[in-house]
C-alpha positions as CSV (number, residue, x, y, z in Angstrom):
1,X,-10.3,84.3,63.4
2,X,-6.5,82.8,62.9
3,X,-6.5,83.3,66.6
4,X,-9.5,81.5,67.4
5,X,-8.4,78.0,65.0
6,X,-5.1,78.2,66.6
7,X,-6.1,78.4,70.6
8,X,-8.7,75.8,69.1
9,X,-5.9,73.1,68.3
10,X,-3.5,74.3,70.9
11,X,-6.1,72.9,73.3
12,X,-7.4,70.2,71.6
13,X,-3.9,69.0,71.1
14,X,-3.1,69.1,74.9
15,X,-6.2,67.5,76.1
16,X,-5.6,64.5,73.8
17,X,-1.7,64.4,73.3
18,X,-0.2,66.5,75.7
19,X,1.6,63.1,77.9
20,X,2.2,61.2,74.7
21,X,4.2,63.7,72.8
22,X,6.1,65.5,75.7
23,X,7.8,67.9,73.3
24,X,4.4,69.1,72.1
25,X,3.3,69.9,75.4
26,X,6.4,72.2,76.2
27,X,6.0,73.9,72.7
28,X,1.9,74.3,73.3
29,X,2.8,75.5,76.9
30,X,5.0,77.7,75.5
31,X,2.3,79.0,73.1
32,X,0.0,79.6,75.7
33,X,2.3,81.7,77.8
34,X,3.0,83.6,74.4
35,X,-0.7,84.4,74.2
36,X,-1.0,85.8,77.3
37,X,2.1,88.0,77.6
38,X,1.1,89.4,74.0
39,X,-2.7,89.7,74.9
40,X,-2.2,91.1,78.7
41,X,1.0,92.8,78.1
42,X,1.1,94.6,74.6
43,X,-1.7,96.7,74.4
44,X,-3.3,97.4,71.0
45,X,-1.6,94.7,69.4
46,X,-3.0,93.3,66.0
47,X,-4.2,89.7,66.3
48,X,-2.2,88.1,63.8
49,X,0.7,89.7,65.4
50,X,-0.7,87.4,68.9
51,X,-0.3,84.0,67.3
52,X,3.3,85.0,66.0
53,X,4.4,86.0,69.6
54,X,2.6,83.0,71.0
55,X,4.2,80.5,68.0
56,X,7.7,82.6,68.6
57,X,7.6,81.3,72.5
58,X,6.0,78.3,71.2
59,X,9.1,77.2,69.3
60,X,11.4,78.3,71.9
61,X,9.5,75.9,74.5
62,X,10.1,73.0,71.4
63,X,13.9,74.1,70.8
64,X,14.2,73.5,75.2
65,X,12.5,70.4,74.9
66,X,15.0,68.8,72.2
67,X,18.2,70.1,73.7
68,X,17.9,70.5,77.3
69,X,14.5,68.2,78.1
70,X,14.4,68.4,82.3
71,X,15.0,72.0,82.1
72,X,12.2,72.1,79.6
73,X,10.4,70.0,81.5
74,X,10.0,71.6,84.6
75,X,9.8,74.8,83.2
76,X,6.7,73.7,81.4
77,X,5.3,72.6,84.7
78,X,6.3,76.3,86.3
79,X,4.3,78.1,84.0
80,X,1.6,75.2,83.3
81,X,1.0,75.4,87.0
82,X,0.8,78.8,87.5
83,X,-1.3,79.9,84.4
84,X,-3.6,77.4,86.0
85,X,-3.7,78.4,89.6
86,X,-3.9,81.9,87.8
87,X,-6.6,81.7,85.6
88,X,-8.6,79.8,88.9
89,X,-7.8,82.5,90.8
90,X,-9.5,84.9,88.1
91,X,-12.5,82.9,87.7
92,X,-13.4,83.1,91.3
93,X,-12.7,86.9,91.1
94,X,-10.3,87.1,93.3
95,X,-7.6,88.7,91.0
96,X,-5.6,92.1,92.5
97,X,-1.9,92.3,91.3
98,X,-0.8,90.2,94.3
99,X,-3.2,87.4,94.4
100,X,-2.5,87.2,90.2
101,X,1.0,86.8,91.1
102,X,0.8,84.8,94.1
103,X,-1.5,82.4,92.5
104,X,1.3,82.1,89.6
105,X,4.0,81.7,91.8
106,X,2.8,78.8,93.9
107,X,1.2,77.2,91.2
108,X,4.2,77.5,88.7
109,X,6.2,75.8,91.7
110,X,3.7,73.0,92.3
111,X,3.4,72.3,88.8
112,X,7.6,72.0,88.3
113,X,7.7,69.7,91.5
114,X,4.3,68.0,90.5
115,X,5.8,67.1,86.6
116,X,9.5,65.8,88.1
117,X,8.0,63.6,90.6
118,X,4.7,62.1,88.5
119,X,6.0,62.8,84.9
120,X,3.0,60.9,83.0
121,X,0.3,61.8,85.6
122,X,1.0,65.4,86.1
123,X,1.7,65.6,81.7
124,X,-1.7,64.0,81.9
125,X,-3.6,66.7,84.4
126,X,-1.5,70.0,83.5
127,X,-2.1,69.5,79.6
128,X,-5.4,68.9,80.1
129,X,-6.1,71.9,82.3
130,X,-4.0,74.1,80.0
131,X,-5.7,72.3,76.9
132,X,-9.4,73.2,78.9
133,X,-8.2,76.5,79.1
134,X,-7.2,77.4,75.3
135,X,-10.3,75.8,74.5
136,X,-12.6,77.8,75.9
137,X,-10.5,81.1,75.1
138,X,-11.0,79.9,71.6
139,X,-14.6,79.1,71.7
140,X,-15.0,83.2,73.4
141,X,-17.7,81.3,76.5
142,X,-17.8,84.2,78.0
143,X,-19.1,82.2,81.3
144,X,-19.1,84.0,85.2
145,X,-16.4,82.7,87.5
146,X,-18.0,79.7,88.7
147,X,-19.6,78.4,85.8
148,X,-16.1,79.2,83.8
149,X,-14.7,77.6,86.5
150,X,-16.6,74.6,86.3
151,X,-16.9,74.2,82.7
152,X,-12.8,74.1,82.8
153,X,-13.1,71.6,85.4
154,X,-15.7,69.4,83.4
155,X,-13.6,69.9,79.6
156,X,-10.0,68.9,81.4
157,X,-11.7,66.1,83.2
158,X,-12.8,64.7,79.9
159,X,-9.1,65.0,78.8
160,X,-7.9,63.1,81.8
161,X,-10.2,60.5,80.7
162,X,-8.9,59.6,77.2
163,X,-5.5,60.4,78.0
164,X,-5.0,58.3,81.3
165,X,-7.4,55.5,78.8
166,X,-4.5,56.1,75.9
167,X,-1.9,55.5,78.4
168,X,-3.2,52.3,79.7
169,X,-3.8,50.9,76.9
170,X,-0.5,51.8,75.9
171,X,0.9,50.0,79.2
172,X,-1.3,46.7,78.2
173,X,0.2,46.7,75.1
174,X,3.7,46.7,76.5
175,X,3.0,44.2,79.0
176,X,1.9,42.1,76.8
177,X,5.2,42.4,74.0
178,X,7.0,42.0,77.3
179,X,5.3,38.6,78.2
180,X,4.3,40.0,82.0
């Protein structure tokens, strides 16, 4: 259950926050990736044992972003990107050992070039596809590969939405202190 209320607002967090409060996304990243080392990795392991590993890696991704933010930064992006290129690659069942591992590879580097080039836009798509993701972990859809798939697709979308509609307004509002 803790499990659950925690992927729950670790995804609901991203999909509204997660360009606004840069910080947060590299600690929820973090979190993420804690989640699915200690789910995937340590077998048998008690669930309230889960959320401390993933809030362990969690804080470690927040204590990056205050001291050493573009390492932080594209790190997020590294494994943002390829925990999303992964979990595609799983939900169209194609995932051996290589593909897995190919698919995080490519995606992790995509997402570190994609974040240092188009900071707010790629904060904007990779926390909402990472926020998509935690939220239906947390909800248990246990949905087939295309209709996971899609469902991702259709929850991160909405979080492009309000976030890119946040940021604009945001950008109005400055514009407008600024006299342009």
């Amino acid at each position: 259950m803790i499990t659950t209320i925690a992927l729950l607002i670790a995804g609901l967090l991203l999909l509204l926050l997660g360009r606004k409060i840069y910080w947060l996304f590299v600690g929820l990243v973090g979190f993420a990736a804690g989640y699915f080392i200690a789910t995937n990795y340590i077998p048998g392991i008690p669930e309230n044992l889960v959320v401390l590993v993933a809030i362990g890696v969690g804080l470690v991704g927040l204590l990056l972003a205050k001291f050493v933010q573009r390492f932080a930064m594209a790190l997020a992006g590294f494994i943002a990107g390829g925990y999303l290129l992964m979990m595609l690659v799983a939900s169209l069942e194609l995932d051996n050992a290589l593909m897995t591992n190919l698919a995080f590879i490519v995606g992790g580097v995509l997402g570190a070039v994609f974040l240092n080039i188009l900071l707010d836009w790629a904060l904007i798509l990779l926390s909402s596809g990472v926020g998509s993701y935690l939220a239906l972990e947390a909800l248990g859809a246990d949905l087939g590969g295309w209709v996971r798939m899609v469902t991702m697709l259709v929850i991160a979308f909405t979080g492009v939405a309000i976030q890119s509609a946040a940021w604009h307004r945001e950008q109005g509002k400055e514009k407008k202190k600024n006299g342009d």
